[in-house]
Steps between C-alpha positions, in 0.01 A plus 500: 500500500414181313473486125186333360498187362531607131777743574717293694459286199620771204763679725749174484531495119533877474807496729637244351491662179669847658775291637550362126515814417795609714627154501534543100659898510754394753636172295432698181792762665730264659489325134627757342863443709497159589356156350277629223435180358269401791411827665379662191249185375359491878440870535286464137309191674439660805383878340301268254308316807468874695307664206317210441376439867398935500802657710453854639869500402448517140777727419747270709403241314508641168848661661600135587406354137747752285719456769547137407436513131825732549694224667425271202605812293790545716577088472516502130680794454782350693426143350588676118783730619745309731340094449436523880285549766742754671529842552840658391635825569883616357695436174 
């Protein structure tokens, strides 16, 4: 079946947007572990560009913004307690 002119024209954005979405959940996650100094800033960016291009995944989005305000959270909190970057379990 082939998509009219017009829609073939508003379902690239829209896509794009869900797969910003996901895109900024998954790096939101993985920066809460592992390199939270650029994770967490791209996963804002890219939830940022989802909601303002009108995702269907809202919620992943929003999901994928606290998710990397949390890294930056996350960041400073070890930043003031150990002067590092580094996670640090034991005595």
């Amino acid at each position: 079946m082939e998509l009219a002119p017009s829609a073939r024209r508003f379902a690239g954005p829209t896509r794009d947007a869900d797969g910003m979405a996901v895109a900024a959940f998954v790096l939101g996650l993985v920066g809460l572990l592992v390199m939270n100094v650029i994770l967490g800033p791209a996963a804002i960016v890219l939830a940022g560009l989802a909601l303002f291009r009108g995702t269907a995944r809202r919620g992943r989005a929003l999901l994928g913004l606290s998710l990397g305000v949390a890294d930056l959270v996350v960041l400073a909190v070890l930043l003031s307690g150990n002067g590092t970057v580094a996670w640090h379990f034991g005595g």
